[in-house]
PQR file of N, CA, C, O and H, with PARSE charges and radii, in Angstrom:
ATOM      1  N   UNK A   1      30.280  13.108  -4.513 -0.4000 1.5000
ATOM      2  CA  UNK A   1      30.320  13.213  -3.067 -0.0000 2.0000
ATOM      3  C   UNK A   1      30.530  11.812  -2.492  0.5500 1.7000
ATOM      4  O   UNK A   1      29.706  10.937  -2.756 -0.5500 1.4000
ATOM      5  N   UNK A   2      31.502  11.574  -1.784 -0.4000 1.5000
ATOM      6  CA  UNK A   2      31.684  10.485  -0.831 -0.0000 2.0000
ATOM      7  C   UNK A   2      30.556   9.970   0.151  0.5500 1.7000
ATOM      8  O   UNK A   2      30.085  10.641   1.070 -0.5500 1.4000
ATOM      9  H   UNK A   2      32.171  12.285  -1.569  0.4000 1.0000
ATOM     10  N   UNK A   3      30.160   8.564  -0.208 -0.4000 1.5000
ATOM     11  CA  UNK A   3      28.912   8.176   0.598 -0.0000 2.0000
ATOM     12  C   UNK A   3      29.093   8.930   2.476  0.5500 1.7000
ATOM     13  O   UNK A   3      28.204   9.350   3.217 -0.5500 1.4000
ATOM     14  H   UNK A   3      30.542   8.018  -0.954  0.4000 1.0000
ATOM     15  N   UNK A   4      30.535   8.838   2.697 -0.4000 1.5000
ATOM     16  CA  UNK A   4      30.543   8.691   3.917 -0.0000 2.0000
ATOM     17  C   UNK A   4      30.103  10.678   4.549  0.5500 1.7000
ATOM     18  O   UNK A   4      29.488  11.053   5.547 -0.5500 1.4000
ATOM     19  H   UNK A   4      31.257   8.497   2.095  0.4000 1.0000
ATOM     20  N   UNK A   5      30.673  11.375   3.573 -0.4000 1.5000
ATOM     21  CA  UNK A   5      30.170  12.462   3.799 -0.0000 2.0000
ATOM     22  C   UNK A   5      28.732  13.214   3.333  0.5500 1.7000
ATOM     23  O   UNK A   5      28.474  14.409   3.473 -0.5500 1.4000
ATOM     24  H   UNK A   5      31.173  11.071   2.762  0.4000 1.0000
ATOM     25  N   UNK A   6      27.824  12.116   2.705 -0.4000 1.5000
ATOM     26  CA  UNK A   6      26.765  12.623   2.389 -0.0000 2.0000
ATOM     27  C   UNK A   6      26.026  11.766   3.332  0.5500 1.7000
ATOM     28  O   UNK A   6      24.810  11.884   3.176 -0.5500 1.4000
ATOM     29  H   UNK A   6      28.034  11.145   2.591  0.4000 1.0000
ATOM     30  N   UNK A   7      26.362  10.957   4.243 -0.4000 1.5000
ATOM     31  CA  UNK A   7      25.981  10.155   5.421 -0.0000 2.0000
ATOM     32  C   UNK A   7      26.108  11.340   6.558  0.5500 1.7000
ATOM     33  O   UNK A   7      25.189  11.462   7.368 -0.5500 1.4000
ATOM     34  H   UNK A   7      27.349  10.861   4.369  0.4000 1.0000
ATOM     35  N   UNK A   8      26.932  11.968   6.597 -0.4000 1.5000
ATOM     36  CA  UNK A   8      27.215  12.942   7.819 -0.0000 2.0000
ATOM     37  C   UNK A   8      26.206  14.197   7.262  0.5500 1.7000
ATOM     38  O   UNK A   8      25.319  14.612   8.007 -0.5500 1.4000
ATOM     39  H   UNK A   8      27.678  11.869   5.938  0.4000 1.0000
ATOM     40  N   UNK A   9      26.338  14.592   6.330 -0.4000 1.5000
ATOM     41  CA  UNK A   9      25.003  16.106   5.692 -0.0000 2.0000
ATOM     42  C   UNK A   9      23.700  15.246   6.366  0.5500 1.7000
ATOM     43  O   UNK A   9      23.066  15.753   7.292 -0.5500 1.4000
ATOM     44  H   UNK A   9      27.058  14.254   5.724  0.4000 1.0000
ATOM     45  N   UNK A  10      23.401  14.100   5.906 -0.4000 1.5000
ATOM     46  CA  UNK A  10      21.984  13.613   6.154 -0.0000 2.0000
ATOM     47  C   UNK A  10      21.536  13.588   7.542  0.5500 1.7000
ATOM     48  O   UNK A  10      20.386  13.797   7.928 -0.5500 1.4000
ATOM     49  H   UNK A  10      23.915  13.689   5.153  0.4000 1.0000
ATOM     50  N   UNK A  11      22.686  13.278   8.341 -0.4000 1.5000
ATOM     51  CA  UNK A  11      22.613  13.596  10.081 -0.0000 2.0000
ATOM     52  C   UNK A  11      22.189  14.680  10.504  0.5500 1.7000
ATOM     53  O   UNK A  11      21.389  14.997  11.385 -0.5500 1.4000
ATOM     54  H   UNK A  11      23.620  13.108   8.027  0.4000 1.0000
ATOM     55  N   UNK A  12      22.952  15.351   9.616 -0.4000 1.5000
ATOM     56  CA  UNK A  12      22.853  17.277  10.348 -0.0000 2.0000
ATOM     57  C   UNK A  12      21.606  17.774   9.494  0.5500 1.7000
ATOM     58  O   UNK A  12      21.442  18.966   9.231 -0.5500 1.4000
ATOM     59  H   UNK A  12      23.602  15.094   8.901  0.4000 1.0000
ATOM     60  N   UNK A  13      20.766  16.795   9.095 -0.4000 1.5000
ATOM     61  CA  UNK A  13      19.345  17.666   8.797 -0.0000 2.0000
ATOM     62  C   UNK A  13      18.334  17.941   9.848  0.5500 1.7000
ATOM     63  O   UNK A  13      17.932  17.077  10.627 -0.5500 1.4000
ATOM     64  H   UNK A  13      20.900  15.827   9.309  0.4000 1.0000
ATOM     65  N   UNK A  14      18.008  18.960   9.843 -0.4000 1.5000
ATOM     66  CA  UNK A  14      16.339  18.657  10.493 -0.0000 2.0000
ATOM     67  C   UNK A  14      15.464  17.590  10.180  0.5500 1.7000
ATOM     68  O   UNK A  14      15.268  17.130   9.055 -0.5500 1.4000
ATOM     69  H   UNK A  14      18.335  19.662   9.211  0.4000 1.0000
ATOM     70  N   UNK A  15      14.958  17.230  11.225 -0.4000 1.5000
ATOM     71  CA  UNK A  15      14.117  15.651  11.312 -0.0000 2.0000
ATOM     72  C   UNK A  15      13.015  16.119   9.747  0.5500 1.7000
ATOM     73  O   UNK A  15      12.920  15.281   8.851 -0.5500 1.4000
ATOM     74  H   UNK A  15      15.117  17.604  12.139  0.4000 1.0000
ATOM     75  N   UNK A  16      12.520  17.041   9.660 -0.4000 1.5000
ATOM     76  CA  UNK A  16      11.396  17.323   8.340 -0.0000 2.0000
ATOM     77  C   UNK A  16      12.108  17.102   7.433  0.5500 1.7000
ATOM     78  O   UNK A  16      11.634  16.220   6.716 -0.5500 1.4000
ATOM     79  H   UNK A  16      12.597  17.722  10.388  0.4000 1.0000
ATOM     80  N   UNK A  17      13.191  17.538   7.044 -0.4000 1.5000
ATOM     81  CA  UNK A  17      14.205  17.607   5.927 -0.0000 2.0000
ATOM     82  C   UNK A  17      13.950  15.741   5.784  0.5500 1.7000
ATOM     83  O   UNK A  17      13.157  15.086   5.107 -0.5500 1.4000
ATOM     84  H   UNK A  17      13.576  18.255   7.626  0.4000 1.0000
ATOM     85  N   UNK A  18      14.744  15.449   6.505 -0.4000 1.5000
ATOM     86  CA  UNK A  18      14.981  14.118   6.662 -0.0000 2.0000
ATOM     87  C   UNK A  18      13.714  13.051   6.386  0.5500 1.7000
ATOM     88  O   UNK A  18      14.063  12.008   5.832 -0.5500 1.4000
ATOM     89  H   UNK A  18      15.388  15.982   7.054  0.4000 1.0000
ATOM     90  N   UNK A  19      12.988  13.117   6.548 -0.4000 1.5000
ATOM     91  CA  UNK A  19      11.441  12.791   6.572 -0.0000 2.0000
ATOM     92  C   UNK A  19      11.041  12.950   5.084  0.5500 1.7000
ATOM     93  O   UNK A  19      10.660  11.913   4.540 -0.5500 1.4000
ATOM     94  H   UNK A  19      12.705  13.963   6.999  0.4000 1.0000
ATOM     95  N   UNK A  20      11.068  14.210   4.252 -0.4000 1.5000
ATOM     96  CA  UNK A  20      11.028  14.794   2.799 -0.0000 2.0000
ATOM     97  C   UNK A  20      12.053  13.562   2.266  0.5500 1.7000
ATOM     98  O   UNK A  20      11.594  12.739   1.475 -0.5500 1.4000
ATOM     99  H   UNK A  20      11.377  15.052   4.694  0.4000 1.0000
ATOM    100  N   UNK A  21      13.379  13.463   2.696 -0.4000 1.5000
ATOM    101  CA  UNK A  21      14.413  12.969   1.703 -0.0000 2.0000
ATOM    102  C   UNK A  21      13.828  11.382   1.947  0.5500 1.7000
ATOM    103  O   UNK A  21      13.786  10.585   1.010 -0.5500 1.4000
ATOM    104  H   UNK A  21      13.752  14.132   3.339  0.4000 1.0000
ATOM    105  N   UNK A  22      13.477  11.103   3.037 -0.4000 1.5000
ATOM    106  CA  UNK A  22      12.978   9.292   3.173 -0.0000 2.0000
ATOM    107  C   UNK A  22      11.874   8.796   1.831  0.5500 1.7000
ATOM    108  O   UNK A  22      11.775   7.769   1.159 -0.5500 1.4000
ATOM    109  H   UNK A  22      13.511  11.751   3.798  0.4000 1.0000
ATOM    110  N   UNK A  23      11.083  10.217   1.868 -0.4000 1.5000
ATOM    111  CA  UNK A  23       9.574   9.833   0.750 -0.0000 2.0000
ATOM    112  C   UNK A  23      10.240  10.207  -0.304  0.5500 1.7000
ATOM    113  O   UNK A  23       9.470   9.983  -1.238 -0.5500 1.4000
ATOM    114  H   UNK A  23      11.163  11.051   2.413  0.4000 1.0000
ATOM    115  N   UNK A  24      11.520  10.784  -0.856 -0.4000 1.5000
ATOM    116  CA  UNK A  24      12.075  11.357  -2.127 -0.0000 2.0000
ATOM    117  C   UNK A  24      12.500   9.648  -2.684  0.5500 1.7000
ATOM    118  O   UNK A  24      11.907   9.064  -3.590 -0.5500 1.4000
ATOM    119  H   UNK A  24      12.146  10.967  -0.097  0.4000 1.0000
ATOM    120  N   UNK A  25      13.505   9.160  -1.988 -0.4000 1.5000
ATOM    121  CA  UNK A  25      14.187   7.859  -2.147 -0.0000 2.0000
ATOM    122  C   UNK A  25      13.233   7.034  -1.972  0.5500 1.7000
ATOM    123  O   UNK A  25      13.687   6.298  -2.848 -0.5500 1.4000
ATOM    124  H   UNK A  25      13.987   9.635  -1.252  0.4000 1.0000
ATOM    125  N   UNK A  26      12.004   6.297  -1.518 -0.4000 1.5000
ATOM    126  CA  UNK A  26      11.038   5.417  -1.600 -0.0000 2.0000
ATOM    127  C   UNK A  26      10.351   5.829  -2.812  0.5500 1.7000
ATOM    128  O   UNK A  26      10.386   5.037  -3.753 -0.5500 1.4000
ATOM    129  H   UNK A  26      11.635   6.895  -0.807  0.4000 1.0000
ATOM    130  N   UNK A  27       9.838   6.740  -2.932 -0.4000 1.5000
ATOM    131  CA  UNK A  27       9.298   6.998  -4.400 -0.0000 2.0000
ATOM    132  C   UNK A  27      10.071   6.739  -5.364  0.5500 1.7000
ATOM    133  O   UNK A  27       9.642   6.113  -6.334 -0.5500 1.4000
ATOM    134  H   UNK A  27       9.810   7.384  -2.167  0.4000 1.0000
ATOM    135  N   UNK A  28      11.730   7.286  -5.277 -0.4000 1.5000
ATOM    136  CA  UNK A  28      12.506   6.593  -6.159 -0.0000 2.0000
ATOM    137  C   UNK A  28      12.696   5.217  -6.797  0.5500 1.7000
ATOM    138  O   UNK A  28      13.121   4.899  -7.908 -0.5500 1.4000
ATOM    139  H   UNK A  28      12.078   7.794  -4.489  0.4000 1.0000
ATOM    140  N   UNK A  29      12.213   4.432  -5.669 -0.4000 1.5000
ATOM    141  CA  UNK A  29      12.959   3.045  -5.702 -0.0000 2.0000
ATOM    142  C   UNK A  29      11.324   1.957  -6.313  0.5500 1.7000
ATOM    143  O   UNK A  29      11.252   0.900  -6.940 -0.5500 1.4000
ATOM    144  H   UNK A  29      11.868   4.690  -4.767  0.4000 1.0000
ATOM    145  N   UNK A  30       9.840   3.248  -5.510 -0.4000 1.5000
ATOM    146  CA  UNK A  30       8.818   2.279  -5.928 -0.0000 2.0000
ATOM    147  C   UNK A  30       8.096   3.583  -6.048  0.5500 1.7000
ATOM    148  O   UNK A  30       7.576   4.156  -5.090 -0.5500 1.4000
ATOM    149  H   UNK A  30       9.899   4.107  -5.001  0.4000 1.0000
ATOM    150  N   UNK A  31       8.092   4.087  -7.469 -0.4000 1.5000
ATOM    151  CA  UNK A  31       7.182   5.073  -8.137 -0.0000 2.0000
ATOM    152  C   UNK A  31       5.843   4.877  -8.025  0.5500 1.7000
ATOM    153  O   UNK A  31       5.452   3.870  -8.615 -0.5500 1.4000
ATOM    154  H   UNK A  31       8.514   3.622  -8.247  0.4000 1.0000
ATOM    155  N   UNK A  32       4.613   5.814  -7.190 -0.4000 1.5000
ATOM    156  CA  UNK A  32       3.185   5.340  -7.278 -0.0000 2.0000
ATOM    157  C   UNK A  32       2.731   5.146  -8.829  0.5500 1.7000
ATOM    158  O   UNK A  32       2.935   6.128  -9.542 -0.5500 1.4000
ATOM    159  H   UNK A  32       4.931   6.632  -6.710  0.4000 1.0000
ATOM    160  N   UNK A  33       2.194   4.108  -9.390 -0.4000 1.5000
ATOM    161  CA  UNK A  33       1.511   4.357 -10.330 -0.0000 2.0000
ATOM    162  C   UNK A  33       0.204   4.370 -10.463  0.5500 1.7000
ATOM    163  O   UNK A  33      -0.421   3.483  -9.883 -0.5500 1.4000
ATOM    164  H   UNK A  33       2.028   3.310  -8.811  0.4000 1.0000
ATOM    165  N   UNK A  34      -0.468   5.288 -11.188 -0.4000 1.5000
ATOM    166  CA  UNK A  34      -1.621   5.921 -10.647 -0.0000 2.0000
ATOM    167  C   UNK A  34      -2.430   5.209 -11.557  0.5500 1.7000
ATOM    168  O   UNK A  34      -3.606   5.072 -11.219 -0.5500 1.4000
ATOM    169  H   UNK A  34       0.039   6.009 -11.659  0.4000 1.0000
ATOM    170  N   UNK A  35      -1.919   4.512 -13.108 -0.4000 1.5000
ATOM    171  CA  UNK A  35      -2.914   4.088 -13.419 -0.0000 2.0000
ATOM    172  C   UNK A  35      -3.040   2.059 -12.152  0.5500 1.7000
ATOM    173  O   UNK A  35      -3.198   1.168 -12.986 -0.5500 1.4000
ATOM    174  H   UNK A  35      -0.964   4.623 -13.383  0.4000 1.0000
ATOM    175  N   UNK A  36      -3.022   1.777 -11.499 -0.4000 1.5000
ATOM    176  CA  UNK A  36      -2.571   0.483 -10.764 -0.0000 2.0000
ATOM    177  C   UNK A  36      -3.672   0.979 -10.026  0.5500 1.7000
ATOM    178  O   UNK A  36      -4.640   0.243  -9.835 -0.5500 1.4000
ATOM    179  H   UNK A  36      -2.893   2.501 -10.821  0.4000 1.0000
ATOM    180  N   UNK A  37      -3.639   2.375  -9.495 -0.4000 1.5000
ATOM    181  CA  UNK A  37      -4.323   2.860  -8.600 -0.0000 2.0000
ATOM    182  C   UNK A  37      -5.424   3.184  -8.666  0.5500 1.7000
ATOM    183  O   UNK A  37      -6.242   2.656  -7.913 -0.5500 1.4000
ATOM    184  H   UNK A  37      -2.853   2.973  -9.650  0.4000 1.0000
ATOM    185  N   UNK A  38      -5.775   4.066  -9.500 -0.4000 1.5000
ATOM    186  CA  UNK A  38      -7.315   3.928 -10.673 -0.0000 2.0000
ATOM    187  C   UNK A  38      -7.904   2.402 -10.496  0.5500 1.7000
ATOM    188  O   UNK A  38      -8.930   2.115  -9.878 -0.5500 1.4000
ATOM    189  H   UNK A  38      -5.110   4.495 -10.112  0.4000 1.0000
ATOM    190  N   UNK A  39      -6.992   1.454 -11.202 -0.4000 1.5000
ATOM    191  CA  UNK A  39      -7.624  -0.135 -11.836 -0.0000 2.0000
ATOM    192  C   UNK A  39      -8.131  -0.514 -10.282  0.5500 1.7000
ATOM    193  O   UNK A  39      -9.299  -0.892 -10.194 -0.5500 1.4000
ATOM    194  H   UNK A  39      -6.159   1.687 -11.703  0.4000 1.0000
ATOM    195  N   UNK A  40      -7.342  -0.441  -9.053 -0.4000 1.5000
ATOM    196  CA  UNK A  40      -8.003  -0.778  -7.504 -0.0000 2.0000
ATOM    197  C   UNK A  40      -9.469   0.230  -7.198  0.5500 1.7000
ATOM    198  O   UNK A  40     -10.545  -0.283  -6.891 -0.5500 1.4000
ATOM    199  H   UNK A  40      -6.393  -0.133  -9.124  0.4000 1.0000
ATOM    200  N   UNK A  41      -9.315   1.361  -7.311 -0.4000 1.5000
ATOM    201  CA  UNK A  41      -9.934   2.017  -6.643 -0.0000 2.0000
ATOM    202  C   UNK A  41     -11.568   1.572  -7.484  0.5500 1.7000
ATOM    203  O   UNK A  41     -12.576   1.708  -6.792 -0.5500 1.4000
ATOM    204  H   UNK A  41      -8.441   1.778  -7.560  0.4000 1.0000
ATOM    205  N   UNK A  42     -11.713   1.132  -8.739 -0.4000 1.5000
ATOM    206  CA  UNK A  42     -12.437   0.788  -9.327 -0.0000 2.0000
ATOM    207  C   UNK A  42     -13.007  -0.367  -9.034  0.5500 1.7000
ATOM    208  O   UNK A  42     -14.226  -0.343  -8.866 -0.5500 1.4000
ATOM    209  H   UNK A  42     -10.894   1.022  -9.302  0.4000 1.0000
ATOM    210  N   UNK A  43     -12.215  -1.791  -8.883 -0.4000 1.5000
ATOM    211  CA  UNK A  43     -12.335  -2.620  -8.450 -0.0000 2.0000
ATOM    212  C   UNK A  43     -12.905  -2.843  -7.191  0.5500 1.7000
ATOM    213  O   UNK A  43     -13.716  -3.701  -6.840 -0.5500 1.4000
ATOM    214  H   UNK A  43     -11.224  -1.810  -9.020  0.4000 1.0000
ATOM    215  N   UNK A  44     -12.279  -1.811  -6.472 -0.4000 1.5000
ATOM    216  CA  UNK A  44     -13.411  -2.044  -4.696 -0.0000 2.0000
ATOM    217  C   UNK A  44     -14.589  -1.337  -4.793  0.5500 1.7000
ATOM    218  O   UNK A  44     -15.427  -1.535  -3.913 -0.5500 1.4000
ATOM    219  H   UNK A  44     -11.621  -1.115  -6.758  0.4000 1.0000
ATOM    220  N   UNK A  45     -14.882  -0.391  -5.858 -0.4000 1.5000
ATOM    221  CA  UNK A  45     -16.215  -0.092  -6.201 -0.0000 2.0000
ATOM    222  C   UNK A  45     -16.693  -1.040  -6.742  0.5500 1.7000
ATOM    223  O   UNK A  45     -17.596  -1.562  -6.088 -0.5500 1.4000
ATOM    224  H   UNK A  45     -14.202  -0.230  -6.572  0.4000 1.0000
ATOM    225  N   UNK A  46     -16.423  -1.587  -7.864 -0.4000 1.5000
ATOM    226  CA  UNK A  46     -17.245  -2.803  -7.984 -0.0000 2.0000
ATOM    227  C   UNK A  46     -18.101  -3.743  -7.236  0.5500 1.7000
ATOM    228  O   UNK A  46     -19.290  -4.055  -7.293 -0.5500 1.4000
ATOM    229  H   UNK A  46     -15.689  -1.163  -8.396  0.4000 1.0000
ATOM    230  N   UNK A  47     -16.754  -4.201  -6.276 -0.4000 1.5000
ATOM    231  CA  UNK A  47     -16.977  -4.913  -5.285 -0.0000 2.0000
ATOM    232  C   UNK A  47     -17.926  -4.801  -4.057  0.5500 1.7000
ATOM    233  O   UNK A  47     -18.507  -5.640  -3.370 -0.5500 1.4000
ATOM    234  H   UNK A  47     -15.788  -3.947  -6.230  0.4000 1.0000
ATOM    235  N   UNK A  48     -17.845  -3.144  -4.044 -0.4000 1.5000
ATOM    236  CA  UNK A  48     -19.041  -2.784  -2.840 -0.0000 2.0000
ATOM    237  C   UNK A  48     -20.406  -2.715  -3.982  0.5500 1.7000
ATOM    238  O   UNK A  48     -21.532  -2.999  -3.574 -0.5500 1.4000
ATOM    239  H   UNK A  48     -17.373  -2.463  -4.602  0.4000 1.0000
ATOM    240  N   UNK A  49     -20.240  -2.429  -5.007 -0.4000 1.5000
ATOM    241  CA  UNK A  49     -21.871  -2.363  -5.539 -0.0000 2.0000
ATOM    242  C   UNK A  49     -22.369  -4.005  -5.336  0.5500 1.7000
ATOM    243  O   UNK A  49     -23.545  -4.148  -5.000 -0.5500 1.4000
ATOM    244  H   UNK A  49     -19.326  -2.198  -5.338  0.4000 1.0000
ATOM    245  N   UNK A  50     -21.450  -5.380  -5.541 -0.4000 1.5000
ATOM    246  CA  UNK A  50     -22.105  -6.395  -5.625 -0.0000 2.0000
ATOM    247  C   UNK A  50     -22.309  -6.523  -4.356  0.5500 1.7000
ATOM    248  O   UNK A  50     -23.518  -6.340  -4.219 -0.5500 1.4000
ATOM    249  H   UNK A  50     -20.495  -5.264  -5.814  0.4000 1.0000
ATOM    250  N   UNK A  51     -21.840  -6.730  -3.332 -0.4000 1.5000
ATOM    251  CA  UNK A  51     -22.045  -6.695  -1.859 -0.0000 2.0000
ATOM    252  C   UNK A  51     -23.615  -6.666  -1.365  0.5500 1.7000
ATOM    253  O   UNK A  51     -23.884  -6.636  -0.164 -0.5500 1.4000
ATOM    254  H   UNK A  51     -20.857  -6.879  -3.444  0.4000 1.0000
ATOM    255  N   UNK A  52     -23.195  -4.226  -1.819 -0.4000 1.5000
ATOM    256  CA  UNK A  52     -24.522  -4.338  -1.775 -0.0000 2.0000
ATOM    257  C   UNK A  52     -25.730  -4.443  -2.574  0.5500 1.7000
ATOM    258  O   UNK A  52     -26.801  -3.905  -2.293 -0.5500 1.4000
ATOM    259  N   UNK A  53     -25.560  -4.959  -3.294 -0.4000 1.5000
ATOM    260  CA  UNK A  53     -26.689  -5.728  -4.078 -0.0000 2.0000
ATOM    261  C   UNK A  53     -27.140  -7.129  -4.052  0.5500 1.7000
ATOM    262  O   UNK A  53     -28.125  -7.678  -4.545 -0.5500 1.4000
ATOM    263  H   UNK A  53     -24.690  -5.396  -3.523  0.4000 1.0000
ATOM    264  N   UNK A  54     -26.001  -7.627  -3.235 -0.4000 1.5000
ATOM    265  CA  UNK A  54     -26.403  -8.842  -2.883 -0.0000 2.0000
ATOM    266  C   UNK A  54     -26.167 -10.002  -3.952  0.5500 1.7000
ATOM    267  O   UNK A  54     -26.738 -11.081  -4.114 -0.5500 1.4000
ATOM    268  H   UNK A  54     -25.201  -7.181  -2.835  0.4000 1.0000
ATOM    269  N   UNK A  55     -24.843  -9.221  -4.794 -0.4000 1.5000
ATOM    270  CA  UNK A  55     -25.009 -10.387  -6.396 -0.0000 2.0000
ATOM    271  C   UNK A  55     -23.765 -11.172  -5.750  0.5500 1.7000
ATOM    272  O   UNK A  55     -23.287 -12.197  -6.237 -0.5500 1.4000
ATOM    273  H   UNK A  55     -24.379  -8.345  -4.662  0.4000 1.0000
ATOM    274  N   UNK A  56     -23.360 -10.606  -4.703 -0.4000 1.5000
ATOM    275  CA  UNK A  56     -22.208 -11.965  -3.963 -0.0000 2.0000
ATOM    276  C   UNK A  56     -22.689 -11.624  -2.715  0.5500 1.7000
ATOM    277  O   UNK A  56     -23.314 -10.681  -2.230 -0.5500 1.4000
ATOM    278  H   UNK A  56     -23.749  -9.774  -4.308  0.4000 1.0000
ATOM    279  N   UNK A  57     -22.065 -13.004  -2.217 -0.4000 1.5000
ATOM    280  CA  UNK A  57     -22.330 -13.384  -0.903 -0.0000 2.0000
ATOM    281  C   UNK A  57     -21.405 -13.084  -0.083  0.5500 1.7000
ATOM    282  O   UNK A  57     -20.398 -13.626  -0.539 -0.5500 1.4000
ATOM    283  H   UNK A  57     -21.558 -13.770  -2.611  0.4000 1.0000
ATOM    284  N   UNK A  58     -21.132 -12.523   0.892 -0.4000 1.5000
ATOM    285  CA  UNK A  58     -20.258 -12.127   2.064 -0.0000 2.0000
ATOM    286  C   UNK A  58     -20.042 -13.539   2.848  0.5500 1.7000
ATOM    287  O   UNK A  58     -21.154 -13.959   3.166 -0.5500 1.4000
ATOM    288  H   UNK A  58     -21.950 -12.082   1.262  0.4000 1.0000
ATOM    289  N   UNK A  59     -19.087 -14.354   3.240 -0.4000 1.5000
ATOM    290  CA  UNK A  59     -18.719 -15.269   3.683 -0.0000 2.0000
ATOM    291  C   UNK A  59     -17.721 -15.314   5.336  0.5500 1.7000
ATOM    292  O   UNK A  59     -16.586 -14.845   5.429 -0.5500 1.4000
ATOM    293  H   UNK A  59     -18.184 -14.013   2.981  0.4000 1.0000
ATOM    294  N   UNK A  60     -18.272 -15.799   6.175 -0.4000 1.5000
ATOM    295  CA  UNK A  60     -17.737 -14.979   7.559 -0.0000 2.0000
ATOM    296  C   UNK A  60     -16.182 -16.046   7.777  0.5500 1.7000
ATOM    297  O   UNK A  60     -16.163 -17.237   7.469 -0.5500 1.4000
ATOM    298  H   UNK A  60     -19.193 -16.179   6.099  0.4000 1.0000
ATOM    299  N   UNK A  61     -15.088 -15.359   8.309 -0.4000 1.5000
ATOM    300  CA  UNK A  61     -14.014 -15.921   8.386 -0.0000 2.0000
ATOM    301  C   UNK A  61     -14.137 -17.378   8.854  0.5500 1.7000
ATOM    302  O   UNK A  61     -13.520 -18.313   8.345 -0.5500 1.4000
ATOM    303  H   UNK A  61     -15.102 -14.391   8.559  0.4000 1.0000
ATOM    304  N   UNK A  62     -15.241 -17.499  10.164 -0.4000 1.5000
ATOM    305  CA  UNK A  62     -15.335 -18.341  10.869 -0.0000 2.0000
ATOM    306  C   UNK A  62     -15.694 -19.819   9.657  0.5500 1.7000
ATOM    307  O   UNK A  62     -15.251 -20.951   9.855 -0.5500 1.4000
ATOM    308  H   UNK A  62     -15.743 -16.739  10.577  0.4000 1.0000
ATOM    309  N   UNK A  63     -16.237 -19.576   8.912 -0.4000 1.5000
ATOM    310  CA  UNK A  63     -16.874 -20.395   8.133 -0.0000 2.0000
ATOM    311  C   UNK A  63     -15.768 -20.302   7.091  0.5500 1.7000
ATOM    312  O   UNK A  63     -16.093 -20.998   6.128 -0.5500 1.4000
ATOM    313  H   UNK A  63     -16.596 -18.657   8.751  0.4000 1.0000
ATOM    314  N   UNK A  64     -14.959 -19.900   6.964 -0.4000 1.5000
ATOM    315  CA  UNK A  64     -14.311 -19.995   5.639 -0.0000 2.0000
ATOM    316  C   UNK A  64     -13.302 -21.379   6.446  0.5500 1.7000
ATOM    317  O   UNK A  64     -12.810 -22.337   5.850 -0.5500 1.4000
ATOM    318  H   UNK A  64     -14.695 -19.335   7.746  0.4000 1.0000
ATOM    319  N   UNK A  65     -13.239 -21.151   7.594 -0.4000 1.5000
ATOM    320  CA  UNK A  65     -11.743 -21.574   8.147 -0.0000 2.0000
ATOM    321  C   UNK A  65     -12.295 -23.046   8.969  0.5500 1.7000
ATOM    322  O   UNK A  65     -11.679 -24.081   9.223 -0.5500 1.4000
ATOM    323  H   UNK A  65     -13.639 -20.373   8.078  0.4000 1.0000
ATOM    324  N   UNK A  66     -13.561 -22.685   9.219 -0.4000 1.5000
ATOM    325  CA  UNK A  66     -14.298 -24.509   8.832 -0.0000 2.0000
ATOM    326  C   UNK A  66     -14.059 -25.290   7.812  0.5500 1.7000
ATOM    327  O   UNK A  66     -13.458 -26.343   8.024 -0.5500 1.4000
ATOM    328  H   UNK A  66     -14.061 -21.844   9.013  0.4000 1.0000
ATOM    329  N   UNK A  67     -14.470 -24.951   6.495 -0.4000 1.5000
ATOM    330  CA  UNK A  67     -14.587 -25.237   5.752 -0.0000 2.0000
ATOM    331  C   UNK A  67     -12.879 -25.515   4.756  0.5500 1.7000
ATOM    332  O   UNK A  67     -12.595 -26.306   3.857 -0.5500 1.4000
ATOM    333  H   UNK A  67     -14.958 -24.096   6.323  0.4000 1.0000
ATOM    334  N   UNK A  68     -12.140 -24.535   5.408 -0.4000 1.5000
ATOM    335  CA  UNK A  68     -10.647 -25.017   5.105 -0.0000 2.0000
ATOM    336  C   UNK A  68     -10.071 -26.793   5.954  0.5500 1.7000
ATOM    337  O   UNK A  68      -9.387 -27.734   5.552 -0.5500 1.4000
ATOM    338  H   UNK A  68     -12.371 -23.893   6.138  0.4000 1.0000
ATOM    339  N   UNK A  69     -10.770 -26.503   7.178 -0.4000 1.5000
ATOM    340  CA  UNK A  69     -10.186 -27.548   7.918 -0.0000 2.0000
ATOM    341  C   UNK A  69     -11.107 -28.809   7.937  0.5500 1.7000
ATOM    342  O   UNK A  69     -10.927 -29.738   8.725 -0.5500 1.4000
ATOM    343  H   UNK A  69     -11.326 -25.739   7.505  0.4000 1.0000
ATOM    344  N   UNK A  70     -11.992 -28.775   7.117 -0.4000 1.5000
ATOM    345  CA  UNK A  70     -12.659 -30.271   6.685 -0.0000 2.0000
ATOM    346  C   UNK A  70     -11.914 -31.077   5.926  0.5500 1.7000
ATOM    347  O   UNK A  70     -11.870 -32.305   6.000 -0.5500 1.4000
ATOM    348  H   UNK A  70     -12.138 -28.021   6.477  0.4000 1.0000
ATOM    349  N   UNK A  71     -11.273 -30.315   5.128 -0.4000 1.5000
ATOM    350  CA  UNK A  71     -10.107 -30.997   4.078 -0.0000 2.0000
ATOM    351  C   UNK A  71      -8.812 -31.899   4.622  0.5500 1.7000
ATOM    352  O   UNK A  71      -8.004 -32.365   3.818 -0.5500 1.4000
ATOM    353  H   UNK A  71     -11.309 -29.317   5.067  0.4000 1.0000
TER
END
């Protein structure tokens, strides 16, 4: 099929159609990978158990950006 006529089909879709084919081609181009997604979702659990446990320290922007500009 000629780009230029599969440019004109893609016009004459319904906006949903169109919407479906946008998430078909992004998934194409950047496949979710679920184990990436697992390894995060784990990691910010981690991160909230030390929080709240207090085995790290929460550091407020204000103070980070002091402490950048002493340098």
């Amino acid at each position: 099929m000629k780009t230029e006529k599969l440019f004109s089909e893609i016009e004459s879709l319904p906006l949903d159609l169109k919407v479906k084919l946008v998430e078909k081609i992004l998934l194409s181009i950047n496949p979710i990978e679920k184990d990436i997604d697992k390894l995060w979702a784990e990691e910010a659990e981690k991160r909230l158990k030390e929080i709240e446990t207090k085995k790290e320290k929460l550091i407020s922007e204000e103070d980070i950006f002091k402490e950048i500009y002493k340098k």
